[in-house]
N, C-alpha and C positions, 0 to 999 in steps of 0.2 A: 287459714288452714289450722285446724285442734294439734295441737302438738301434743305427740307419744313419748313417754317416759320409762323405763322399765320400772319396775316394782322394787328389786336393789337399791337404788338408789333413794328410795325414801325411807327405807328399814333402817336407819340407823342415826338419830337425833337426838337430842336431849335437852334439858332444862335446868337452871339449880334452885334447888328446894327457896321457896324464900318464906320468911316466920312474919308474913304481916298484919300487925293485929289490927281488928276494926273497934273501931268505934259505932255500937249500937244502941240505940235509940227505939224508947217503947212507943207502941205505934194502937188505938183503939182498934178493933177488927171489927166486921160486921155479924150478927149473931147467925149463929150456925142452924141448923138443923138438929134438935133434940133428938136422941136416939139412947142406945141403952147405956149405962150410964159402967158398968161392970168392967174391966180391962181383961183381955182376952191371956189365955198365956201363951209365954213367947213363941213367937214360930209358929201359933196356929191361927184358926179365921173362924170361931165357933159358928159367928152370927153373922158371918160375910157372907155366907153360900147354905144360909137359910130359906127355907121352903123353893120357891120358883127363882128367887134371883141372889147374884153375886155383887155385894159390895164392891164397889172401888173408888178410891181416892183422886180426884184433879187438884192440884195445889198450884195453883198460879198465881201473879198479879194482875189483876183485873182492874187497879186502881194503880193512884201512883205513875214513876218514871218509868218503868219499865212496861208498862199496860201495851206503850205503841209497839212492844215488841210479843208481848207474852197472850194477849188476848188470843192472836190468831192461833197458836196452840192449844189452847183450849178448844177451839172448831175444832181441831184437825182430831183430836184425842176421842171428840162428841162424832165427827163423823165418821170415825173406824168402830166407836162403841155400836154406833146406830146400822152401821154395816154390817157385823157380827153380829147383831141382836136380830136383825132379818131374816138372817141365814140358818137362825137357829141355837146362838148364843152360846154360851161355854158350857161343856158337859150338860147337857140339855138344861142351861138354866140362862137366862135374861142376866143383863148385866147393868145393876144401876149405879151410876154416878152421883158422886157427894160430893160439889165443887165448891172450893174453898178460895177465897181473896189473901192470897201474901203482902199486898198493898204496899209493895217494895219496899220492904221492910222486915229484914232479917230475924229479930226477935219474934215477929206476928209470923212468919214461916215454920219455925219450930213449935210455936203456939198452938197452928194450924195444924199441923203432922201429928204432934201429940195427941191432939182434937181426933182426929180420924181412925187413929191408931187405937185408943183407949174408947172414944164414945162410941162412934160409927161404927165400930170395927170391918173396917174394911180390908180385903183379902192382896189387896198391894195399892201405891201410892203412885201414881204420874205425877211427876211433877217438879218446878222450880226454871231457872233461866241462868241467873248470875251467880259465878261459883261463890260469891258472899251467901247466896242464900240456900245454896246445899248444903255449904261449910256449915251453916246454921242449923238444917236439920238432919245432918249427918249423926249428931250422937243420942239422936234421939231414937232413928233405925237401926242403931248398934245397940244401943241399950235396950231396948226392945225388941231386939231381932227380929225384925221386919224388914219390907223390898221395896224399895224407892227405884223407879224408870227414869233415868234422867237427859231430856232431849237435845242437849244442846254442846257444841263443839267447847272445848275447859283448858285449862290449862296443864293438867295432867299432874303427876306428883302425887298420884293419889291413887289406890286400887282397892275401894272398900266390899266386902264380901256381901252386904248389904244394900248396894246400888250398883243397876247393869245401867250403863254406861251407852247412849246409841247415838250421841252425837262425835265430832272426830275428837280421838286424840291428838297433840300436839305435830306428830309425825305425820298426822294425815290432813293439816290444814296447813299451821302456824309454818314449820318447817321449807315443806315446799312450796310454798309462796314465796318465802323469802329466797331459795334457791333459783325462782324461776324471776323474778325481780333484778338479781346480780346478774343473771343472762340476758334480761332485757331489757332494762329500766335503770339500771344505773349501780351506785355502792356506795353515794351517801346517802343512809336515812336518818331521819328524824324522826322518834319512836315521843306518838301521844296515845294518852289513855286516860279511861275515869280511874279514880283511885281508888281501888279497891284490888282483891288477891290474883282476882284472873287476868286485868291489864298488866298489871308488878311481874307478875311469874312469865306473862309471855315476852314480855322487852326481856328478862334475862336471860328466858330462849336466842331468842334473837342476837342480843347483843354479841352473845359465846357463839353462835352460827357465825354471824359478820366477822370476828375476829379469828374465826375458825378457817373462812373462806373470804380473805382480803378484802369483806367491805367496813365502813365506818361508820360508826355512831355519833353523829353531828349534836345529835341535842334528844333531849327527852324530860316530856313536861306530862304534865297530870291533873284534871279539872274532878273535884267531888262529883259522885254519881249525880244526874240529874241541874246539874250547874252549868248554864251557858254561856257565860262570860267568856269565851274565846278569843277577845281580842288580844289580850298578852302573850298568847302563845301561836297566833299569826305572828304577830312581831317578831316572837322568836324565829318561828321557822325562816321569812324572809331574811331574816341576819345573819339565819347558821345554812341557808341555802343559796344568796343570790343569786346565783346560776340554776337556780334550779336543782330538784335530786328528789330521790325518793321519801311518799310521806306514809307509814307504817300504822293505823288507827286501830285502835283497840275501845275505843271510845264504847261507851253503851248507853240506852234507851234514847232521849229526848236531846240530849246533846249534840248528837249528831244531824239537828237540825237545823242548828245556830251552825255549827262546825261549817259543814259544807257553804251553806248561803254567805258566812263569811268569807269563806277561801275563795269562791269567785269573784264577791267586791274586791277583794283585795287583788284582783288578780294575779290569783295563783292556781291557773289553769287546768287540767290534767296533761298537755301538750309538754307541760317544762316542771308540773310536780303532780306526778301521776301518784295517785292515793290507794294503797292496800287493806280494805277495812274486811275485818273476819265478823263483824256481828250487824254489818248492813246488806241487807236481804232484799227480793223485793217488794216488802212489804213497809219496809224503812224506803226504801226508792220511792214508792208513793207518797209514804206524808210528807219527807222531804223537796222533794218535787224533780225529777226525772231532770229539768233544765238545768238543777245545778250539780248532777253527775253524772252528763255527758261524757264517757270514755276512762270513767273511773271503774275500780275493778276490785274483787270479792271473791277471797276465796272458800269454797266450802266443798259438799260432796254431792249437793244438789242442787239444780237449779231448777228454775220450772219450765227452760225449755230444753230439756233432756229428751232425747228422743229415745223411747220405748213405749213396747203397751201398755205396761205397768202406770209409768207416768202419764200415758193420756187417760187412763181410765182415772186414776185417781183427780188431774185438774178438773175432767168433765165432771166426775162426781162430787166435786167441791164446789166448783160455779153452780151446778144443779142445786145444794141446799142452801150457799149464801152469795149467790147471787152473781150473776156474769161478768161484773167487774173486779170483783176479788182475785188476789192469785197467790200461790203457793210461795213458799221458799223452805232454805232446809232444815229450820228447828223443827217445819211444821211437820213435814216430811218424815223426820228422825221423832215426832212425837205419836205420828199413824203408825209407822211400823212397829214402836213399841208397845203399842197397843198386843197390834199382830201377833207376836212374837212371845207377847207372855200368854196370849189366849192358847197357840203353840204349845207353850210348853206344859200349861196346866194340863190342855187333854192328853200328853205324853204321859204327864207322870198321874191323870187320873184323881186329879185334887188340885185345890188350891192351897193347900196346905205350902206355908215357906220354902221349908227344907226340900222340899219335893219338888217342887216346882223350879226353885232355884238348879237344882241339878241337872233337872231336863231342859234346863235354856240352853246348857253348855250344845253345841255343834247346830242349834239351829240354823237356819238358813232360811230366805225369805227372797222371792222376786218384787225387790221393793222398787218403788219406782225409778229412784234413781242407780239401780243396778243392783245384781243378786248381794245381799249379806248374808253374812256368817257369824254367829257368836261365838268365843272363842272363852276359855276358862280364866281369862283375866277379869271378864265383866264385858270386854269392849266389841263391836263390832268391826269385822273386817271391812272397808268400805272405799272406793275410788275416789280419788281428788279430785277435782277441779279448780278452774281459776273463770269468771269471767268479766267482760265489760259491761257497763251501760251504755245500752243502745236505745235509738230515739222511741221505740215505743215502752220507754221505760221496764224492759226484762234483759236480762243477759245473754249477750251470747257467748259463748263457750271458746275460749281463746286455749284452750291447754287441760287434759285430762291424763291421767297416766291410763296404761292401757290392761289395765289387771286392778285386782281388788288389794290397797296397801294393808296388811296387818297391822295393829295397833301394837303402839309402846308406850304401856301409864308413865313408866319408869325410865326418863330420857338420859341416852345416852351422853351428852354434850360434856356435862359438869362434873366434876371428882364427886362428889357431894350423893350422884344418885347414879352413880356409871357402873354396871352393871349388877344392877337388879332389876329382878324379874318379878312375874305376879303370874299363879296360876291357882285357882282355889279348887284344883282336882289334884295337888301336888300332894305329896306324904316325903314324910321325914321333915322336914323341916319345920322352925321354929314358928312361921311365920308365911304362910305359904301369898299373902297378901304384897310380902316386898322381902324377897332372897336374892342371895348373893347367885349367880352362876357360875 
């Protein structure tokens, strides 16, 4: 039976800030698409929404560790352009796509944005996966004042005026999982991750959760993005669990492939160490192979067997263009709506112009497949949680939803560090209407 949660009880979480720097690495890109060569000025799209059609930006890895994860976003972004484009397209114009490789590679990300931003000029940006590579072309749409869609669940700590935000914040994934884990699963975990900002930031969620609410943090390890070598931190885990306890993953792209197929040789089961990953999906379920996460569990805000209309028509509409064994999950989900939502708002405000458009996203709403959203003047959507299992034909089932749409919170409660502030960029008087004190 799906277990109900009130809305209360997830409204109030947090995280503390953490400063960690990466180390990046220049990466060759593949050549782009020559286009005008002229930089737009800020805030506007001269030649994004020239003649018949409207510019816009896809910014993914298509190459690289993260590919197994970022490619199918890219579908999902092509399937809602080509949806819209049928129906009649944004203020009566077509909407063309300029898809761009980050080749998981943070530097080539910014590379890529600036590319779009300045050559292409295109009228807003989709795009990115790992908060290393937003963090990368985050000051390049502040500097520019330009609008980045960014689809995927983060670690929060962040409220830029410059990128709406539609995958969950920290309150609406990280948090209640771990809430719903000390009720089920147990209250020792062992918190691993790739090493980078958005594994670092969500153990420190965590760890102030666990200590917050009587569980403990046994051990916590960390493999470079894209690095398989996981057998050292099996080891660990079996010596800081031998009875078994909860394992917390934060892991990202291709390592979670080694991860898993080792934790079954090793036998460490889901029956005596049931595993909580927020960035395996099922489309990670497929490469990795369904047999070795059997009864392991995921939390996010969509799954693909969500029951609405919304959600059948979007998987049939997906299977219909790439093919009837493919299947959904929720960056891809949280990357369709984004589309939606800014097509939304441009006809509201009757331009693609930035500033305009950005204002009219504030109160959208959208029956997206995985249940109605709301935009809210932080940047984030309002969006229902869930938790679920792997089940034998490798998709989820739905073990725990809360029964209302959670409000997001960029700005987490937990830590001294970022405890109460607030984000609203419809606010006045204040200094900073991005991150205020209430």
């Amino acid at each position: 039976m799906t277990s109900q949660f009130g809305r209360r009880k997830f409204l109030v979480y947090g995280s503390a800030a953490l400063g960690t720097s990466l180390l990046m690495k220049a990466c060759a890109a593949p050549p782009a698409e020559d286009t005008a060569a002229e930089s737009p000025a800020a805030g506007s799209s001269p030649a994004a929404a020239s003649g018949d059609t409207i510019k816009v930006g896809i910014l993914h890895s298509l190459s690289g560790t993260m590919a197994i994860s970022e490619k199918s976003v890219v579908d999902a972004e092509q399937l809602a352009i080509k949806e819209i484009n049928a129906a009649g397209g944004v203020l009566g114009k077509q909407i063309q796509a300029v898809v761009e490789d980050g080749n998981s590679d943070w530097p080539t990300f910014a590379e890529k944005a600036a590319k779009l931003i300045d050559e292409d000029q295109v009228s807003v940006v989709f795009g990115c996966w790992t908060s290393a590579s937003r963090k990368a072309v985050l000051p390049v749409f502040e500097s520019k004042q330009h609008m980045l869609w960014y689809p995927v669940q983060y670690e929060g700590q962040e409220c830029s005026q410059n990128i709406f935000y539609t995958g969950a914040a920290p309150n609406q994934q990280i948090e209640p999982s771990v809430d719903w884990l000390l009720e089920n699963k147990g209250k020792e975990f062992f918190l691993v991750g790739s090493d980078y900002v958005f594994p670092r930031t969500a153990n420190t969620i965590i760890k102030a959760q666990l200590a917050a609410k009587g569980g403990t943090t046994v051990g916590e390890d960390y493999l470079p993005l894209g690095n398989t070598e996981v057998t050292p931190i099996i080891a660990k885990i079996r010596q800081a669990l031998p009875n078994g306890g909860v394992i917390y993953n934060t892991l990202n792209g291709d390592s979670n492939v080694a991860f898993f197929k080792q934790m079954q040789g090793a036998g460490l089961t889901a029956d005596r160490y049931p595993v909580m990953s927020v960035s395996v999906a099922e489309e990670e379920v497929q490469a990795i192979g369904k047999e070795y996460l059997l009864g392991q569990f995921a939390a996010w805000n969509y799954f693909m067997t969500v029951e609405t209309p919304a959600n059948t028509k979007f998987v049939e509409a997906f299977k219909a263009e790439y093919g009837p064994d493919r299947v959904t999950n929720d960056p891809m989900e949280a990357a369709y709506i984004a589309v939606y939502l800014w097509k939304q708002a441009a006809e509201k405000a009757g331009s693609v112009d930035i500033p305009a458009v950005r204002t009219a996203a504030y109160g959208q709403t959208l029956d997206a497949p995985g249940g109605t959203v709301t935009m809210n003047p932080n940047h984030h959507l309002s969006k229902v949680v869930r938790i679920g299992e792997v089940r034998d034909d490798g998709l989820f089932g739905i073990t725990f939803e809360t029964d209302a749409a959670v409000d997001p919170i960029p700005w987490n409660q937990f830590v001294t560090e970022t405890k109460g502030f607030s984000c609203d960029w419809t606010k006045t008087g204040v200094d900073d209407p991005g991150k205020f004190r209430l």
